[in-house]
C-alpha positions as a printed Julia matrix, in Angstrom:
576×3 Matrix{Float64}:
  81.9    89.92  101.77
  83.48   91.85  104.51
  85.71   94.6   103.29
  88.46   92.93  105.19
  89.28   91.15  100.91
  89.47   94.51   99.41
  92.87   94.93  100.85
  93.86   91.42  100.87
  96.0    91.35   97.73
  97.76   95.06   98.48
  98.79   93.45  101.59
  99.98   90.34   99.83
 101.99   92.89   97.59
 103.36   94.87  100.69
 104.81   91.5   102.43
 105.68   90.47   99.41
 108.01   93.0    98.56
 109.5    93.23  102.14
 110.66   89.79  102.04
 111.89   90.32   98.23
 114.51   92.77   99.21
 116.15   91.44  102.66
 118.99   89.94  100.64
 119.68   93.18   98.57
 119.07   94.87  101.74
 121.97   93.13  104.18
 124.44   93.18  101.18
 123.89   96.87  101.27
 123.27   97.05  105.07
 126.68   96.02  105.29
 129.03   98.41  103.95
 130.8   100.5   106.79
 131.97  103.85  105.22
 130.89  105.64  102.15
 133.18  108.14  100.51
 130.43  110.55  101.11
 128.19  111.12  103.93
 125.36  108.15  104.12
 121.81  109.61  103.54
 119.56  108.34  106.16
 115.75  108.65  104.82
 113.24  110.09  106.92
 109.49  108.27  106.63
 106.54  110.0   108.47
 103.64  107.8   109.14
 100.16  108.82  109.84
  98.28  106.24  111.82
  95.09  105.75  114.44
  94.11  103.34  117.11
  90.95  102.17  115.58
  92.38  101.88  112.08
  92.02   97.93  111.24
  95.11   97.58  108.68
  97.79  100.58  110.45
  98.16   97.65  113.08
  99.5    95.43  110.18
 101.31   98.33  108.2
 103.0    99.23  111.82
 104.36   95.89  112.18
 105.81   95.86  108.57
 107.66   99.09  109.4
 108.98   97.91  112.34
 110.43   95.14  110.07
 111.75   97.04  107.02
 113.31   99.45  109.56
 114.81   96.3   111.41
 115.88   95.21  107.82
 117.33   98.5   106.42
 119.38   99.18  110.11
 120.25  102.6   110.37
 119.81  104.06  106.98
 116.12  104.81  107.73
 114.68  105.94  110.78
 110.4   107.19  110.94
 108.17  109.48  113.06
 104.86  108.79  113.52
 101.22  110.46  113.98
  97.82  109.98  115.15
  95.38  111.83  113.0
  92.33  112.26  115.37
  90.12  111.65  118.24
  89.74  109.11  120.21
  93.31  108.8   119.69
  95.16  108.74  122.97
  98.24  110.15  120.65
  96.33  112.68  118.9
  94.76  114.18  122.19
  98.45  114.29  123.81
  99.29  116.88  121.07
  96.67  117.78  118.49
  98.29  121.22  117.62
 101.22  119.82  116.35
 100.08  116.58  114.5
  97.25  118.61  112.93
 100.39  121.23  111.82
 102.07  118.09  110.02
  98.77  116.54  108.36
  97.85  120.25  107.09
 101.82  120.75  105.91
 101.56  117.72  103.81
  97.38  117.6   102.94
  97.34  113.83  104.61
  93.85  113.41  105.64
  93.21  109.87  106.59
  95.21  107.28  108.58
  97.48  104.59  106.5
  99.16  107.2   104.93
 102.96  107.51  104.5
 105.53  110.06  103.71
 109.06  109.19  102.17
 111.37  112.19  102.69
 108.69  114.88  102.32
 108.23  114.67   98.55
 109.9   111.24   97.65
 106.44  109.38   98.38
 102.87  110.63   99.67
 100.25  108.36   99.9
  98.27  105.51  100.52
 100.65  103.46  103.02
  99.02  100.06  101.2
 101.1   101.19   98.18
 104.39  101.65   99.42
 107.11   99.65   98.28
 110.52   99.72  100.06
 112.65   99.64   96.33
 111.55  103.21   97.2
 113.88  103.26  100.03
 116.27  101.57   98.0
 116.28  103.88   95.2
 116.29  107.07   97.59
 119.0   106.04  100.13
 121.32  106.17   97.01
 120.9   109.74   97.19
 123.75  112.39   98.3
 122.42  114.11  101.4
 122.47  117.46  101.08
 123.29  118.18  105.09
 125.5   116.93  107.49
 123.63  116.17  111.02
 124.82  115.13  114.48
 122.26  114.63  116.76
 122.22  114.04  120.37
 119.94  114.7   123.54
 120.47  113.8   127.61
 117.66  113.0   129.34
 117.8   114.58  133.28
 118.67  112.95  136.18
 115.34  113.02  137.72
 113.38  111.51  133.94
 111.38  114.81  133.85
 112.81  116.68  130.8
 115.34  116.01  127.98
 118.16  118.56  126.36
 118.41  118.13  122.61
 121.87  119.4   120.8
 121.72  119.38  116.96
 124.7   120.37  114.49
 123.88  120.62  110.81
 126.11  121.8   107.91
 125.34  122.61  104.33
 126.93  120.5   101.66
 125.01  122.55   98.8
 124.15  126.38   97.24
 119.99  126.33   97.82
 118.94  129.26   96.32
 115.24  129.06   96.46
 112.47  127.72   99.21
 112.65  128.53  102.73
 114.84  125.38  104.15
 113.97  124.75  108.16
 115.68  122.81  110.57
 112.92  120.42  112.93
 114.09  118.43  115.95
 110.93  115.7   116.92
 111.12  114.41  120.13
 109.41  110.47  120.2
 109.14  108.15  122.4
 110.21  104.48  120.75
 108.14  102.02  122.17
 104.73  102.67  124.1
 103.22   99.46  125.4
  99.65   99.2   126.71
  98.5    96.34  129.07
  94.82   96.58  126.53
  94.36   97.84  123.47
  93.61  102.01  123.17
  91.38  101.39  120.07
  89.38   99.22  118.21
  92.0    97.27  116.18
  93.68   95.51  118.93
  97.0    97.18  119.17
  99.28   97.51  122.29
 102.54   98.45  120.95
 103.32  101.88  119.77
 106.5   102.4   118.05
 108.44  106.15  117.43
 105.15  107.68  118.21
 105.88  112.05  118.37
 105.68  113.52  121.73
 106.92  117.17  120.93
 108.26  119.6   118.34
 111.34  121.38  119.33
 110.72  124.2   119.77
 107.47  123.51  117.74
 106.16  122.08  113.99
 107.41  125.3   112.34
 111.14  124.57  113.34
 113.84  126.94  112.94
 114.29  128.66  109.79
 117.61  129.21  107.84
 118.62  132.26  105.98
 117.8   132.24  102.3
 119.25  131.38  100.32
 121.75  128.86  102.21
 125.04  129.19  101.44
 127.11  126.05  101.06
 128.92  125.45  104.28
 126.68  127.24  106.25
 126.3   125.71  109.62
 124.52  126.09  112.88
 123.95  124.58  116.72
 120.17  124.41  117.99
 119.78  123.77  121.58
 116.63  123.05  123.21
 115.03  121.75  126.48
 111.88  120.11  126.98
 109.81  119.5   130.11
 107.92  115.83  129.7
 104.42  115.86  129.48
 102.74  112.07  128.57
 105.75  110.53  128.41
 105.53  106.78  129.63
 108.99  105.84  129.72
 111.91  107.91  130.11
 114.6   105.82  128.73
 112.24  105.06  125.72
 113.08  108.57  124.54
 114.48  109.28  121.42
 115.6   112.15  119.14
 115.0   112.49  115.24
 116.28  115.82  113.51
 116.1   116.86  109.84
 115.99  119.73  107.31
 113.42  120.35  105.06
 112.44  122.83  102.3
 109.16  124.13  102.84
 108.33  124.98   99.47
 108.98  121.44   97.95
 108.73  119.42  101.09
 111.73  117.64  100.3
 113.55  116.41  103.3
 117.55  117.03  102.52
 118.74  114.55  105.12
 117.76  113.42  108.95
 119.65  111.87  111.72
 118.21  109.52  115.18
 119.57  109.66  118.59
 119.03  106.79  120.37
 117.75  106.42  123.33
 120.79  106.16  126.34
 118.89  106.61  129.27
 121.85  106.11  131.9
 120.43  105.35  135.65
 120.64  108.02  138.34
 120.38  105.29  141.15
 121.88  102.13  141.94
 118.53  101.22  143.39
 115.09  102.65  141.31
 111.96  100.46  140.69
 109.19  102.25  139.18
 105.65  100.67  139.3
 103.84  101.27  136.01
 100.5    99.56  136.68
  98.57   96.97  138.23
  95.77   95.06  137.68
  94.13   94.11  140.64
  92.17   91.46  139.17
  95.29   89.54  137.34
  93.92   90.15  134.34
  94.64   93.85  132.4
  91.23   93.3   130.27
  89.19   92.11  133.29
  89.14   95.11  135.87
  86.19   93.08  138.08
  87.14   91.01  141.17
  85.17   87.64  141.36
  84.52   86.84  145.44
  86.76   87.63  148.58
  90.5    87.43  147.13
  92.59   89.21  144.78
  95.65   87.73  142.73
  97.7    91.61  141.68
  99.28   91.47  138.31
 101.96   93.9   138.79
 103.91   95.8   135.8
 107.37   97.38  137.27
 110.57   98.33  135.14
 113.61   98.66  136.68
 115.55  102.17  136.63
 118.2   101.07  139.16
 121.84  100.33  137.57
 121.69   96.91  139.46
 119.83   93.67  138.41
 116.95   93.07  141.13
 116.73   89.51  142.75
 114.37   90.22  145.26
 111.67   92.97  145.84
 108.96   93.44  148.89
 105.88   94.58  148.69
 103.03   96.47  150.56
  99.4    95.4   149.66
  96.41   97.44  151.17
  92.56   96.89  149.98
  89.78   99.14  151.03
  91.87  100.94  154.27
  92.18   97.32  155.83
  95.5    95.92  157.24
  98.41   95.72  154.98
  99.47   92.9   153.87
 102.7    91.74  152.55
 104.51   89.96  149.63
 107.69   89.29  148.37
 109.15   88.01  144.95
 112.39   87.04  144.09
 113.6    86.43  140.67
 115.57   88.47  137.56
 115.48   91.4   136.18
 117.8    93.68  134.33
 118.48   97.35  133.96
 115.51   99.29  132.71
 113.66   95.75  131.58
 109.47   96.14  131.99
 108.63   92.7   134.29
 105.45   91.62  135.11
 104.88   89.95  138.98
 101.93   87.86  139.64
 101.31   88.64  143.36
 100.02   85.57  145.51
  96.04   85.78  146.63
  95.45   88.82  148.85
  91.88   87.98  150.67
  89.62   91.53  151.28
  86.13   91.83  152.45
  84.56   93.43  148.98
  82.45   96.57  148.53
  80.82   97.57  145.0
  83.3    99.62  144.3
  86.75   98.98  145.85
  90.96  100.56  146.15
  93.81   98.66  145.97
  97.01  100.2   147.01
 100.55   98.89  146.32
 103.85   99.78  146.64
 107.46   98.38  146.54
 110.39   98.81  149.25
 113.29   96.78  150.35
 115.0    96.0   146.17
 117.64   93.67  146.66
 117.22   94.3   150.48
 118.58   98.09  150.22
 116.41  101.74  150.38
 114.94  102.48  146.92
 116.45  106.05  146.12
 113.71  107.37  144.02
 110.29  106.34  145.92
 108.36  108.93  143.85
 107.43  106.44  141.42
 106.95  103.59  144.12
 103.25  103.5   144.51
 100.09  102.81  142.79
  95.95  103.42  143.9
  93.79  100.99  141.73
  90.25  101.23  141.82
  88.27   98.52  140.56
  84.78   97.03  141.0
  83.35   93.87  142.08
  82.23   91.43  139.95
  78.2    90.93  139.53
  76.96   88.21  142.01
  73.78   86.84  143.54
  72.12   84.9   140.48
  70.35   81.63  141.05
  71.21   78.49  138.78
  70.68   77.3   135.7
  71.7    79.98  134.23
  71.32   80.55  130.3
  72.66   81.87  127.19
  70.4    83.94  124.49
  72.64   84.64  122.1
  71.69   86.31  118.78
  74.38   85.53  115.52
  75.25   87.84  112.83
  75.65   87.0   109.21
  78.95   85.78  109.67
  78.36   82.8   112.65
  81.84   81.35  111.82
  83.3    83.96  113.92
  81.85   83.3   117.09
  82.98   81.19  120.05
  81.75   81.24  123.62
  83.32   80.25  126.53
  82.48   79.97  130.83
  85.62   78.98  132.53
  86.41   78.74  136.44
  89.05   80.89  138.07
  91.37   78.35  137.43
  90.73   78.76  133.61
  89.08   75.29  133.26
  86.08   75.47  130.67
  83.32   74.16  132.18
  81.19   74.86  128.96
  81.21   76.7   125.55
  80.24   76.21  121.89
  80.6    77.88  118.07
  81.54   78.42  115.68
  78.28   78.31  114.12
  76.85   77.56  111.1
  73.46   79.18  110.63
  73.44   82.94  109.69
  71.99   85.28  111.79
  70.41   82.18  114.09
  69.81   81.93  117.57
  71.12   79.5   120.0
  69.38   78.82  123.84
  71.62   76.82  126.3
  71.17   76.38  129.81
  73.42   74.68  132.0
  74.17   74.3   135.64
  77.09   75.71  137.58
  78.62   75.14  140.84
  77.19   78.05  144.06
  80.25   79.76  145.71
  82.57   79.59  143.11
  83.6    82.69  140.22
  83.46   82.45  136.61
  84.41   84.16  133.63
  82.3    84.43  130.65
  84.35   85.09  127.52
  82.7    85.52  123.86
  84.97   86.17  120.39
  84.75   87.1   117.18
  87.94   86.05  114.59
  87.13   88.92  113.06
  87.45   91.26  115.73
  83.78   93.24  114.4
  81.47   92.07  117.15
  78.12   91.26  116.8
  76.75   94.42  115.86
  75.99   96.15  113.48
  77.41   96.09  110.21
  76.79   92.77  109.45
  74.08   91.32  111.25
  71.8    92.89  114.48
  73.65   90.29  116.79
  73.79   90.41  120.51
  74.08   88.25  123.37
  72.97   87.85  127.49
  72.96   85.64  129.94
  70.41   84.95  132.15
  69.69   83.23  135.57
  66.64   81.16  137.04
  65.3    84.72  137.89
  65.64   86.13  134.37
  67.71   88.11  135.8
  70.49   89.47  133.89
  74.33   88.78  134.54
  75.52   89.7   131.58
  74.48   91.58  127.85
  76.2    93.13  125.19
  76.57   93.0   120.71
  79.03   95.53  119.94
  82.58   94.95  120.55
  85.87   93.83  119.02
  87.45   90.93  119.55
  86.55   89.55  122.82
  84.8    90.42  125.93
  85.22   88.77  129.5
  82.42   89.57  132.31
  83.55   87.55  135.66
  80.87   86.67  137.89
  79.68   84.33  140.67
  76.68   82.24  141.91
  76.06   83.55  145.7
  72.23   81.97  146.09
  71.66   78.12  146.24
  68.98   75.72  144.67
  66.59   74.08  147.46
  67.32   70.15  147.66
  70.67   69.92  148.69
  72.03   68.85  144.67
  74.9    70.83  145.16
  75.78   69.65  148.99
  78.56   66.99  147.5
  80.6    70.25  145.54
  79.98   73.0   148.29
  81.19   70.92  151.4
  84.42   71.53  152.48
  85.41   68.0   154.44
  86.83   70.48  157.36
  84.05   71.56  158.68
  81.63   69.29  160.34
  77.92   70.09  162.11
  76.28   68.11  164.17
  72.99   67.91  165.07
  72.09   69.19  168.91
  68.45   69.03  169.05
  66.17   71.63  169.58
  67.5    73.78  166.52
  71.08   74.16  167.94
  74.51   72.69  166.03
  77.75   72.55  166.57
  80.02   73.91  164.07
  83.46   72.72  163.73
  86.66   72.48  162.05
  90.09   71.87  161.17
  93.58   73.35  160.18
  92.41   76.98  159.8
  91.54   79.7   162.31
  88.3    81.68  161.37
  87.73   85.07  162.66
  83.46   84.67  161.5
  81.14   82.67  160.86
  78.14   83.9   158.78
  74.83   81.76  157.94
  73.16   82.81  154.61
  69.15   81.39  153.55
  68.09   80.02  150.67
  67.03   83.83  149.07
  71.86   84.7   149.65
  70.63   86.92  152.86
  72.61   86.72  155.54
  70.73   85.08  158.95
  73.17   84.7   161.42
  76.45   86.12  162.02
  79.18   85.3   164.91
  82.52   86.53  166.22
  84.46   83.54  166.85
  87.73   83.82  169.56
  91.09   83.25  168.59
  92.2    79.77  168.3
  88.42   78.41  168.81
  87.77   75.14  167.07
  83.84   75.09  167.17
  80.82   77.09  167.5
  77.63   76.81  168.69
  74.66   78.01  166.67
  70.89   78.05  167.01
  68.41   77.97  163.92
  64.34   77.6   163.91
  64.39   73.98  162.54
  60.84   74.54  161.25
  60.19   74.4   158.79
  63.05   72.78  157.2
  65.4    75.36  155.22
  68.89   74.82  153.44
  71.22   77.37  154.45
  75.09   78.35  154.14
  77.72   78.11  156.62
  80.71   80.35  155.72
  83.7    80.8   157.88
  85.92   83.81  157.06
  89.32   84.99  158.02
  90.24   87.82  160.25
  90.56   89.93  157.18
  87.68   89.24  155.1
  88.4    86.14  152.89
  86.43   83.14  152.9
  87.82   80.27  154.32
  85.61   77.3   153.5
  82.07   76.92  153.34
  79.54   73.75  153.6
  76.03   73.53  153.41
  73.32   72.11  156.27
  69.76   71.18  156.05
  67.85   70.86  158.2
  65.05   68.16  157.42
């Protein structure tokens, strides 16, 4: 069996005991003053991209904390490479792993000494039993962000409530970001949402030290600024503080800041990404148009109802969109731009930026503008095309998939039932047009190699390859398209477009015409996808006259294309 059951039942236990205290917890939860100050309780969580079960332990976190409101509050680290985390700040999240001997992901601290261990063994009655506990420290925490979302000033006032007379006690201020969304998954186990994940130390891991022993009612004020480096999101910045006895480890109490992010302009949109394709996981481009998927948050202090935009492929001429719609005061929206047609390269830019929000100048246009890069999509291949594809020992897992543009599945197949058996289709698929081919595994292990040498590819007429792969997670998607035709006309019906018509001169010459657009070319491919023929067609012309060598008979490719690059219909002629 997989060694996805070993855990199965310490999982069960986890969620088990989450949902056993939510009454206890609200009838706690909702108290409003103590007679002493409320201990908050501190849990440090050690986690990693490609670790399978920290995506489910994160989640259950997120709920206990959700659950338990503001009497807990957590930091978390990444433990190694290829964490993007972990590479953002190794010095300090190694400092914290040494400090408390935590080796491995899925780990878990509770309050320094409370709990540390194996996160698949925690059990929040261990919250409930330490949050009973008189804090040892007062705390007030808070931190300002700058007007400009480049650097953050932390204030932190602590008091003694207690005579420590032995350990050296420190005071740490952690500066996290609370929510770090991805538009694809950073590692292996399919995670995109990153929650209190530590950005910096203030003024580092060590902290500041108090005097020994510490007297009760000592107090102090710690100030510190810090200049952002791989933050994502300003106003996702948040503040946790605490004091700690290095000797023991015991944390004597902790306090959050919340993130308040206040906007600087009335009028701020800041462009986080875009995926040229429409698709975050599919960077390719299938044929002469582009639909942008556009990520944006708004930092304005007004709700945007309409936004332009500038659209610019490979140096041509811009082009423009505009959307109109809602959204609110530092909310993360995604656009879907309308089709933006390009004459593609192997390797092309996309360049976008925003003006004009709610018809006023954008104040801040440092973060207006993205540069994409992105290839296109592997073309030329000659039909029928076919699928080799290899199983592991777990067939169940696998699906398949070719869909159109348009996301209509035009074939597919699996789960399967043989172990480690091969399956050969072949199927026909419409020239001119893109497609996506999409394989899965419900397991998210791949093909390869643990369990089974599987592997798949996909093949045209040629043997030539379109696509190949075996090791992966859960999915992969490889767009392409079918640029070379059969000989005998089968596809004639399906590549027509009824407004073009050509008629038959004599001698080799035809007259191509057409309706309700206005084409800038006209290009004439052969059978082999090479391009014949090419003409420059005047502005408002409705027909063209072209001359081929009518023998011997050939099948070729009309296409007529816009002024800036995209394909505007397309029929086929023979010529016996």
């Amino acid at each position: 069996m997989k060694s996805r059951t070993v855990y199965s039942g310490r999982l069960f236990y986890f969620w088990s005991v989450l949902r056993s205290i939510v009454t206890v917890c609200f009838l706690l939860c909702s108290v409003s003053h103590y007679a002493q100050v409320q201990r908050v309780v501190l849990l440090e969580q050690f986690t990693h991209v490609n670790c399978e079960l920290c995506e489910d332990y994160n989640r259950a976190f997120e709920a206990i904390k959700t659950n338990f409101g503001d009497t807990i509050i957590d930091i978390r680290y990444a433990t190694s490479s290829p964490d993007p985390f972990y590479l953002q700040n190794t010095t300090e999240q190694d400092e914290r792993m040494n400090y408390y001997g935590v080796g491995l992901p899925a780990h878990t601290i509770l309050d320094g000494s409370f709990y540390n261990g194996n996160t698949a063994q925690f059990s929040t009655s261990l919250v409930d039993d330490r949050k009973t506990s008189a804090p040892k420290f007062d705390i007030q925490l808070s931190h300002q962000v700058s007007p400009n979302y480049d650097s953050v000033h932390v204030e932190m006032i602590f008091q003694s409530k207690h005579f420590i007379a032995n350990g050296q006690v420190s005071a740490r201020i952690a500066v996290v970001e609370r929510e770090v969304q991805f538009d694809f998954p950073p590692g292996t186990n399919g995670e995109t949402r990153f929650f209190n994940m530590l950005r910096k130390f203030l003024p580092d891991a060590l902290g500041v030290q108090l005097p020994t022993p510490v007297q009760n009612g000592y107090a102090d004020t710690l100030h510190f600024s810090w200049g952002f480096e791989n933050v994502v999101c300003p106003s996702e910045i948040g503040v946790v503080g605490f004091v700690q006895n290095d000797a023991i480890k015991g944390v004597y109490q902790a306090a959050w800041s919340e993130p308040d992010l206040q906007p600087t302009y009335s009028h701020d949109i800041e462009l986080i990404s875009v995926a040229a394709s429409g698709d975050f996981l599919t960077p390719e481009v299938c044929g002469y148009n582009l639909s942008p998927l556009v990520k944006l948050k708004n930092m304005g202090s007004t709700i945007l109802t309409n936004l332009d935009f500038g659209i610019q492929v490979n140096n041509e001429p811009t082009q423009y969109r505009q959307w109109q719609g809602t959204d609110s005061i530092f909310h993360v929206a995604f656009i879907d731009l309308s089709e933006v047609s390009f004459e593609p390269t192997a390797q092309n830019q996309l360049k976008i930026w925003s003006e004009s929000p709610n018809n006023s100048l954008d104040q801040n246009p440092r973060n207006d503008t993205l540069v994409e890069q992105f290839p296109r999509a592997t073309s030329g291949f000659v039909a029928p095309i076919t699928l080799e594809l290899q199983l592991d020992s777990f067939p169940d897992e696998t699906t398949w998939s070719i869909k159109t543009d348009l996301g209509e599945v035009v074939h597919s197949g699996g789960p399967y039932q043989v172990l480690e058996g091969m399956v050969t289709e072949s199927f026909t698929l419409s020239p001119n047009l893109c497609f996506h081919f999409e394989i899965s595994d419900t397991y998210g292990d791949g093909l390869c190699c643990e369990w089974g040498a599987g592997s798949y590819r996909l093949v045209d007429a040629n043997n030539m390859i379109i696509v190949e792969g075996d090791s992966f997670r859960w999915q992969e998607i490889h767009p392409f398209s079918l640029d070379i035709w059969p000989v005998g006309g089968q596809y004639l019906d399906e590549t027509t477009d009824p407004r073009i018509a050509v008629s038959a001169l004599g001698n080799g010459e035809y007259l191509v015409s057409w309706k309700n657009f206005n084409p800038a070319h006209l290009y004439i491919y052969n059978i082999a996808g090479v391009l014949s023929q090419k003409a420059d067609i005047a502005d408002g012309a409705k027909s063209e006259l072209i001359e081929l060598n009518a023998n011997p008979a050939a099948l070729y490719l009309i296409q007529l294309v816009g002024n800036e690059g995209g394909k505007l219909g397309s029929t086929l002629l023979k010529t016996w």
